[in-house]
Structure formats: structure tokens, C-alpha cells
KESE-124816 format. One record per residue (C-alpha): residue number from 1; x, y, z. Coordinates in pm, 1 decimal. Layout:
N
   nr        xx        yy        zz
  NUM         X         Y         Z
...
This chain:
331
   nr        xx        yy        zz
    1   -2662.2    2834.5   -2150.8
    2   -2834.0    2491.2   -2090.8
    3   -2642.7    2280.2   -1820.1
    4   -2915.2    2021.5   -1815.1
    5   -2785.6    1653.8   -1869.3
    6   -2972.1    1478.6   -2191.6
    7   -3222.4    1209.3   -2129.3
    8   -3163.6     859.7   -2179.2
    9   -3316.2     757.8   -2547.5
   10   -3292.7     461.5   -2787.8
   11   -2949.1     620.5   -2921.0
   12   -2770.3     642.3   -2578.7
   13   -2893.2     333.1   -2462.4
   14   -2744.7     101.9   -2790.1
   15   -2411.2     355.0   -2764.0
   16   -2367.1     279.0   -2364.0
   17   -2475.5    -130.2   -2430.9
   18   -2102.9     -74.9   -2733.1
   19   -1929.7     134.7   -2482.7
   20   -1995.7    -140.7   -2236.9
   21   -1885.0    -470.6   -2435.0
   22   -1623.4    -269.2   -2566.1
   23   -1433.6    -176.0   -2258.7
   24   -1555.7    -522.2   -2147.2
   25   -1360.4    -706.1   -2377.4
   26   -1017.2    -403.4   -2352.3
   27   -1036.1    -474.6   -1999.3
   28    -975.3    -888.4   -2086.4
   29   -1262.2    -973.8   -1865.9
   30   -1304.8   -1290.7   -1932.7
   31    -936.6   -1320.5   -1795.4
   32   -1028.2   -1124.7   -1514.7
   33   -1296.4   -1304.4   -1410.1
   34   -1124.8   -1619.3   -1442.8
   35    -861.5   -1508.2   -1197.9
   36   -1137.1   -1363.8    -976.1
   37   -1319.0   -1728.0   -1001.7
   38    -992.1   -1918.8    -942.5
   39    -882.6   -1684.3    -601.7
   40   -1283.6   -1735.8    -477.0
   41   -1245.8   -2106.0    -509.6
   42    -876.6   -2098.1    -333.9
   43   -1050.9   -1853.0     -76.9
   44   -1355.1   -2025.3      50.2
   45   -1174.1   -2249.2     271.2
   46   -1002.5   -1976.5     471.2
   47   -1302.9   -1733.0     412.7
   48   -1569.0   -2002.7     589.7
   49   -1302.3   -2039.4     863.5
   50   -1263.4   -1679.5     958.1
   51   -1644.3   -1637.1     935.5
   52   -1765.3   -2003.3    1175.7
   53   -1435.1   -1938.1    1369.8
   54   -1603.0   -1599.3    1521.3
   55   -1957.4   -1737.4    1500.2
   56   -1852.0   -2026.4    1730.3
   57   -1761.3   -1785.7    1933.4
   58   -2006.4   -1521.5    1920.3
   59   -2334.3   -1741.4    1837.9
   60   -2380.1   -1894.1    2136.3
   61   -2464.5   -1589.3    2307.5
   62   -2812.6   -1585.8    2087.4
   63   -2852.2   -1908.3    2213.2
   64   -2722.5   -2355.5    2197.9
   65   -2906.0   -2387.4    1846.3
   66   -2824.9   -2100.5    1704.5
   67   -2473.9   -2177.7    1541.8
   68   -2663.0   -2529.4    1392.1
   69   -2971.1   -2267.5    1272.0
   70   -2691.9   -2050.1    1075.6
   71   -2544.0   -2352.9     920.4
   72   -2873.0   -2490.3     798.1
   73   -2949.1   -2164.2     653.2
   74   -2614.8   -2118.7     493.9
   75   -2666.0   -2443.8     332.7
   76   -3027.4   -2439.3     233.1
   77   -2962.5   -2080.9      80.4
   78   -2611.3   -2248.1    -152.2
   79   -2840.5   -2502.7    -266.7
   80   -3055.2   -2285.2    -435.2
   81   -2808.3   -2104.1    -605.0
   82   -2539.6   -2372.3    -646.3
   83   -2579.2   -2693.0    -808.6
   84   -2617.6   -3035.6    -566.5
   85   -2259.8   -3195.0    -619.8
   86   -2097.7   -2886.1    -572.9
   87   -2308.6   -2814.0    -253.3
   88   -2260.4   -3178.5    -149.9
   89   -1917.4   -3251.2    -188.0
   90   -1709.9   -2932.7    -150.7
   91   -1957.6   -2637.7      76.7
   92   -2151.7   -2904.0     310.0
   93   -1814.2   -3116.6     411.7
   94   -1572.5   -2790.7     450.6
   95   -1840.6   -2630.2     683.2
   96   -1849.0   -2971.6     912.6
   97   -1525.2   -3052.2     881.9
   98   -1434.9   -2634.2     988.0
   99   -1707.4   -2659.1    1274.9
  100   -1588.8   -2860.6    1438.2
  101   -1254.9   -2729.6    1527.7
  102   -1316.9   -2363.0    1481.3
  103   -1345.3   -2225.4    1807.6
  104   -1037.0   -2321.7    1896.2
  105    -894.5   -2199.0    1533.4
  106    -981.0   -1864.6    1634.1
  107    -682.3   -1745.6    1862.7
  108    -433.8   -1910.0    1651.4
  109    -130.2   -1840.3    1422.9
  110    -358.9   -1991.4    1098.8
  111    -672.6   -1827.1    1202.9
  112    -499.0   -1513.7    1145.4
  113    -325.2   -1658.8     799.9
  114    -679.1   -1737.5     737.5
  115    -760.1   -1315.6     711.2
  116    -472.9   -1314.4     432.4
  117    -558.7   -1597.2     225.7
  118    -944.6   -1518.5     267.2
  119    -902.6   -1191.7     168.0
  120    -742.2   -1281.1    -186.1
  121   -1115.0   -1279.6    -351.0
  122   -1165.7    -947.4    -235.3
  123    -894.6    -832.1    -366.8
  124    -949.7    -976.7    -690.6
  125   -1285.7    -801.2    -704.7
  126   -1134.5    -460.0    -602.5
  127    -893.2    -495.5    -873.7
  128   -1142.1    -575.5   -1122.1
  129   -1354.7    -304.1   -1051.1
  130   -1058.0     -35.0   -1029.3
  131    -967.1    -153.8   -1372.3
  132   -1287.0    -127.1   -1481.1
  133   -1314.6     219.7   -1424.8
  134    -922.0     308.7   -1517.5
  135    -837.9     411.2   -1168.5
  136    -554.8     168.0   -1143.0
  137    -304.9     425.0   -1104.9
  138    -474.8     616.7    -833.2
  139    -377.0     328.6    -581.7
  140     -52.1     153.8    -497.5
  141     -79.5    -204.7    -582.4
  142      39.2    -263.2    -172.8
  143    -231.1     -31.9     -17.6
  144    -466.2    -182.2    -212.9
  145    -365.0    -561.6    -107.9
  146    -400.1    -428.8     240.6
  147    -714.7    -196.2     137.5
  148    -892.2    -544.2      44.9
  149    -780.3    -739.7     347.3
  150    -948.6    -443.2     557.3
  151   -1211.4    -506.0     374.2
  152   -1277.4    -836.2     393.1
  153   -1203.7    -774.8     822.3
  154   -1472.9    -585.5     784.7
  155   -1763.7    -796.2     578.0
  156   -1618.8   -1058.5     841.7
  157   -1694.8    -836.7    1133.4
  158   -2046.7    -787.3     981.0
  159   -2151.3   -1134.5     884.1
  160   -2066.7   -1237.4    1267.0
  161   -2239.4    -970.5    1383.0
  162   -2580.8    -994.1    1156.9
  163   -2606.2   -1386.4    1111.1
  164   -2725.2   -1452.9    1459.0
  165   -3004.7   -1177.2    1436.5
  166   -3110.2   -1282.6    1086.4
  167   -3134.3   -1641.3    1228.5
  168   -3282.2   -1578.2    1534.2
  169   -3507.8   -1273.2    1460.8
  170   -3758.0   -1388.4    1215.9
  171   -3774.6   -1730.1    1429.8
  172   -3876.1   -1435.6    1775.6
  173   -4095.6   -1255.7    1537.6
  174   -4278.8   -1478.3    1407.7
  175   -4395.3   -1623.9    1776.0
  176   -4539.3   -1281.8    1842.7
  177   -4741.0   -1204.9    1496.0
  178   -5071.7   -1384.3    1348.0
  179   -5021.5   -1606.4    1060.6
  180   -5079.6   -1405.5     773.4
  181   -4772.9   -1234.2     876.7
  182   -4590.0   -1507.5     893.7
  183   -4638.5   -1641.5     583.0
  184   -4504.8   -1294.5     483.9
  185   -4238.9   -1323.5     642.3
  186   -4180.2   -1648.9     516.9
  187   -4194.5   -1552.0     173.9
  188   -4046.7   -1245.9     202.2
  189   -3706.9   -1401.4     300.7
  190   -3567.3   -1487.8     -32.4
  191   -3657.4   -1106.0    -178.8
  192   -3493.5    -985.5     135.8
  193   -3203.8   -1211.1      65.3
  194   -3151.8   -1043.4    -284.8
  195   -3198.3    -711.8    -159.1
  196   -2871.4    -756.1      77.3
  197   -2660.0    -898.2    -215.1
  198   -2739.0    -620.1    -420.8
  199   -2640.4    -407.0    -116.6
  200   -2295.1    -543.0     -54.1
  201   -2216.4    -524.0    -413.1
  202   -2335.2    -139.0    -463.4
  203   -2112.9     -87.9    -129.2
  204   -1854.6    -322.8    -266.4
  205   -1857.8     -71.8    -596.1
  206   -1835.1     254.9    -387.2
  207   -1557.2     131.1    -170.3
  208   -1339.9     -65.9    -407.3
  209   -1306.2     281.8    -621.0
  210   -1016.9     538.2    -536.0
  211   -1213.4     811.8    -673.5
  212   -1595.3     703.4    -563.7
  213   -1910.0     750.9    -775.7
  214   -2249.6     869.5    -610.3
  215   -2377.4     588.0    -469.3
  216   -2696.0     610.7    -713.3
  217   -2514.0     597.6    -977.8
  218   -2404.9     277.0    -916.6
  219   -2732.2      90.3    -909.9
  220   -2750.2      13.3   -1279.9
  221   -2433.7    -184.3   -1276.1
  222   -2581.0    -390.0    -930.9
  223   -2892.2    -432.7   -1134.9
  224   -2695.6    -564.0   -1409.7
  225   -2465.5    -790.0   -1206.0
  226   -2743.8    -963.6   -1030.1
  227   -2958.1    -996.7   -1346.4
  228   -2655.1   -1173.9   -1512.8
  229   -2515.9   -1364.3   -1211.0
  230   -2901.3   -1514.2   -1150.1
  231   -2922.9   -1596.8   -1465.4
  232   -2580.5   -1794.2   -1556.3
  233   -2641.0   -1986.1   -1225.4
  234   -2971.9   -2112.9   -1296.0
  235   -2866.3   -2167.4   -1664.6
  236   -2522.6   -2370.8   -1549.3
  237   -2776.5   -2550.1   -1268.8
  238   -2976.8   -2676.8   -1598.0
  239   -2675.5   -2734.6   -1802.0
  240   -2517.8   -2958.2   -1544.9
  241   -2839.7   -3138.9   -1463.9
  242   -2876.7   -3172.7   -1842.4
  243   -2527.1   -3306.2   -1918.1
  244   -2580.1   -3541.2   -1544.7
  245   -2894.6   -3737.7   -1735.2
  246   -2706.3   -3794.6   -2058.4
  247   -2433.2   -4017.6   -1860.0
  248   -2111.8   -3776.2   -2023.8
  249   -1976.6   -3659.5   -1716.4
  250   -1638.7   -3531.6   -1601.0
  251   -1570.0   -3790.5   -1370.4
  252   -1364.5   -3706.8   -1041.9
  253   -1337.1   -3348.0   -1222.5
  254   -1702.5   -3294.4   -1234.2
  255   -1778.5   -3119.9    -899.7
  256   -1412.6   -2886.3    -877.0
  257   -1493.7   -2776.6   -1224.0
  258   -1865.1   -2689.2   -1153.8
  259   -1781.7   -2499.8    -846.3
  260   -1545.3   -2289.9   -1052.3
  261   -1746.0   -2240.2   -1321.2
  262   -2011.2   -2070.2   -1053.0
  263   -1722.3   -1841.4    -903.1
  264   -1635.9   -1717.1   -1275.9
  265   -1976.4   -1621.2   -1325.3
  266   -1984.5   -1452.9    -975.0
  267   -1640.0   -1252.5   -1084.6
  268   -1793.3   -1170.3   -1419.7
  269   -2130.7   -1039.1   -1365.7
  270   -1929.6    -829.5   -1100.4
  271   -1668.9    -716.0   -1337.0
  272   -1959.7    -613.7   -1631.7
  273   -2190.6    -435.7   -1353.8
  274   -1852.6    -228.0   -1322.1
  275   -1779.2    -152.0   -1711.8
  276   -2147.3     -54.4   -1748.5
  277   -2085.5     232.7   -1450.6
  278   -1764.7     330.4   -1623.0
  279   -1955.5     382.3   -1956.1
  280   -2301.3     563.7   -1756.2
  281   -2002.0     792.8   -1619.5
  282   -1825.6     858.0   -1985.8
  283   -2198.1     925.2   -2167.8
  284   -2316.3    1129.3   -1853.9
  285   -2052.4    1240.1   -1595.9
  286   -2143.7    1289.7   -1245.1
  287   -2032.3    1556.3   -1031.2
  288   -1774.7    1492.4    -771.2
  289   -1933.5    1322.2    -442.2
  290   -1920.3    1536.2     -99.4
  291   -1617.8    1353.0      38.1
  292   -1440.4    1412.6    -229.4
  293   -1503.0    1760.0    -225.1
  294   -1457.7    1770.5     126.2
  295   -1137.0    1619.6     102.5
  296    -993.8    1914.0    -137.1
  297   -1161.3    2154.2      47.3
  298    -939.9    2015.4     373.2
  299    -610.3    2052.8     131.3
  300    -637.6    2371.4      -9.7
  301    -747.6    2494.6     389.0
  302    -448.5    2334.2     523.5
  303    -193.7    2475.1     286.4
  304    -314.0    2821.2     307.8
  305    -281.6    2783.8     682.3
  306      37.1    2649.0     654.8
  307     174.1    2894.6     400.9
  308     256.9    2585.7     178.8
  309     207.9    2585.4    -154.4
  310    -162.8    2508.9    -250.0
  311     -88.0    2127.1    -382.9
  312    -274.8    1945.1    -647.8
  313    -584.7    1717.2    -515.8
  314    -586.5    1392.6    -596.4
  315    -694.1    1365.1    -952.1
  316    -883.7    1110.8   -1134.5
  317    -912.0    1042.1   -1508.9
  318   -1319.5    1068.3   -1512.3
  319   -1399.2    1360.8   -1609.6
  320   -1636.0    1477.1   -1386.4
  321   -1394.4    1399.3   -1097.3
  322   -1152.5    1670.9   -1262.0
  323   -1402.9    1971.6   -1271.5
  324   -1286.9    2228.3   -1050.8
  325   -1513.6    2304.8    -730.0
  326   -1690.2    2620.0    -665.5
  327   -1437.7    2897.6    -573.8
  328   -1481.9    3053.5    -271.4
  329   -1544.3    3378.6    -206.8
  330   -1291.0    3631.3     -94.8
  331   -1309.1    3829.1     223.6
């Protein structure tokens, strides 16, 4: 008997783009990504607090300048991606105005509010992902509120701990290298930069899921969401440059409704990275990762040792998750 998956051709490739728009569109995720847009844009205000509340405290320690070097990058790095108003008049002020008062923000009553109400675009991502691949019922809507606030603890943790290097390590390397290498390293900073955001959003794909994927299976969706997120931005930077020269103009309104027009984009192109790795996984399941192997392995061991009866592993509607593992031999 042949076990070998089919390759990829022109027919699987136009029935996997269907599958994808399909359970894109049964999914509602344009309403999902709206809701994902509209949390990110009630989250960034608690989410730069948590993140220049512990830099206060920890960048210092890398040096006086290097807290101003993080900002500059922070905001050199939105203005490529965002458009100027938005960059102007909401990132640039809230960073100042959170600056300035966030060391002392750090041991207080809202600093630790701030962990909640930060975490809320997480969570909106996790959800949208878990729906995407119909795992919603493997996870209690509580655990996973708390599941996402752990999460976003833990980006936190990570963006205090790796700004400081990022800033300050190129600037030490590049004193001790000739200048061709520098110019590398120069150049190299914005494919670097991509790189990582691809990254946290295969990692933000394996995690978010109750039942996770291979990890390699999960690239085409990344691919997909940064294709699509790079794109809408620059094409909403042109639009609103566009629509700023012909004088029509949303007033007061203009710069709020920009800024949530980028988050949509950000929760969509997440949310269709997702549905295509939920229809790769219904054309061509993949076998169930170590862990979770591991992790029935560990049940069916402890309730033989504890003369229990052998209970049911934690199942998942993919079907590859639900294949039975190897049986083991008996003595």
C-alpha cells in the first residue's frame, strides 16, 4: 500500500486557494478582524506602558542613551510601516507622554491593570486563530483569557529583554568591523526586522492552538500573512497620501480612523495566514507533533500505573490529530 502524501499540483493549489476563502468568509473574518483591529487600537496604550515601564527600568543598565536609542528606533521603524498622521499624532505623543512617567508606573496598581488591558489584542488573535482552525471547543473561554494574558507577560518579558541588545549591539559591532561590513549590517537591518515578525507570528500560530501543528507546517500561512499585511499597509500608505492631496479628508476623524484601518489589516492578514493552515491541514494532514504524543503517552502510563481506567486523550477535530499512535509492544 502507498502511504506517500500527493504532491502539490495546479489542482490542489486552486482547491486549497477555495478551501481558504471559503472558511475565510464561514469564519466572518472580516468581523473578526475588525474586533481584533478595534482591541489593538484600545490596547496600545496599556501595551506601550507595560513594555517602556520595564525598559525604563531595565535599559539603563546597557547604558544613559540607550532608552532614547530604543525610542528612536521604535519610531523610525512605525513610520515606515504606518502612515505620518497616524505616527505623528497618536504613536510619537503616547510614547513621550508614557516616558516620562513610566518608571514610576511600574510598581503600581495600573501598571499591573496595564497586563490585563494590554493583553486584550492577544487574546483577540488567539481567538481568531483557534477559530480558524475549529479548536474552539478544546479550550475554556477563561483559560484561554488567562492563556493570552500569559502570553502577552511573556512577549513583554522578551521585548525588555532583546530591545536593549538589538539597540546597542549593532551600534558595538559595528565599531569593531571594516566598512563593508557595516554597510551590511546597515542594510541588513530591515530583512532582519522581517525575519523576527515572521517569527513571532509562526510562534504566535503554534502557541495560540490547543492542539499544535508542526511548526513547518505553519510557514505558508506566515508567508501569507506578511505578504498580505505588507502589502495593505503600503497600499493604505498610498491611499491616504492620495486622498491627503485631493483636499477630501476626514477631518478630526482622519488620523483615529487610519490607525484602525492599519490594526484591521494587521488582525486580518493574521486571521487568513490561519485559514490557509487549516485548509494545508484538511488537503494534507500532518501527523501528530512529539508533545502531543508525548502527552498521551504520559496518560495512558499513568493510568496503567494507577490501575485507573485508560482515559481518552485529548482529542481534536483535525484529523491527523485523531490517528491513533503506534501501539506498544507487549512484554
Amino acid at each position: 500500500m502507498n502511504d506517500q502524501v500527493p504532491k502539490p499540483s495546479r489542482h490542489h493549489v486552486w482547491q486549497i486557494s477555495r478551501r481558504t476563502l471559503s472558511k475565510a468568509w464561514d469564519d466572518s473574518i472580516f468581523s473578526e478582524s475588525a474586533e481584533a483591529g478595534f482591541w489593538t487600537c484600545l490596547s496600545t496604550p496599556p501595551l506601550l506602558l507595560g513594555i517602556l515601564g520595564a525598559l525604563a527600568w531595565v535599559a539603563p543598565l546597557f547604558g544613559a542613551d540607550t532608552l532614547p536609542s530604543i525610542i528612536k528606533s521604535t519610531l523610525s521603524t512605525a513610520r515606515n510601516f504606518f502612515s505620518p498622521n497616524v505616527v505623528n499624532e497618536i504613536i510619537e505623543p503616547s510614547i513621550r507622554d508614557i516616558t516620562e512617567t513610566a518608571g514610576g508606573e511600574v510598581v503600581s496598581l495600573g501598571f499591573l491593570i496595564s497586563l490585563w488591558a494590554g493583553s486584550s489584542a492577544i487574546s483577540s488573535f488567539v481567538d481568531a486563530v483557534v477559530e480558524a482552525h475549529d479548536q474552539t471547543p478544546l479550550r475554556h473561554p477563561v483559560r484561554q483569557r488567562f492563556f493570552a494574558l500569559f502570553l502577552y507577560i511573556m512577549m513583554l518579558a522578551f521585548v525588555v529583554i532583546t530591545a536593549p541588545v538589538a539597540v546597542v549591539g549593532p551600534r558595538k559591532v559595528s565599531e569593531h568591523i571594516p566598512l563593508g561590513l557595516q554597510n551590511l549590517l546597515h542594510y541588513g537591518y530591515y530583512p532582519a526586522l522581517i525575519l523576527g515578525l515572521m517569527a513571532g507570528v509562526t510562534v504566535l500560530y503554534r502557541v495560540a492552538l490547543p492542539v499544535p501543528l508542526p511548526t513547518h507546517r505553519l510557514i505558508p500561512g506566515t508567508v501569507l500573512a506578511s505578504v498580505v499585511f505588507l502589502v495593505a499597509t503600503l497600499g493604505l500608505r498610498f491611499y491616504l497620501r492620495w486622498i491627503g492631496s485631493t483636499g477630501y479628508t476626514y477631518g478630526a476623524l482622519a488620523t483615529p480612523i487610519a490607525f484602525l484601518l492599519f490594526a484591521f489589516f494587521g488582525g486580518f492578514s493574521i486571521m487568513i495566514g490561519a485559514e490557509l493552515n487549516a485548509a494545508i491541514q484538511e488537503e494534507w494532514p500532518a501527523p501528530a507533533t512529539h508533545a502531543h504524543r508525548l502527552r498521551n503517552w504520559l496518560v495512558r502510563r499513568t493510568a496503567a500505573l494507577t490501575g485507573s481506567t485508560d482515559p481518552a486523550p485529548p482529542q481534536s477535530n483535525i484529523p491527523a490529530m485523531q490517528a491513533p499512535d503506534p501501539v506498544e509492544p507487549k512484554s
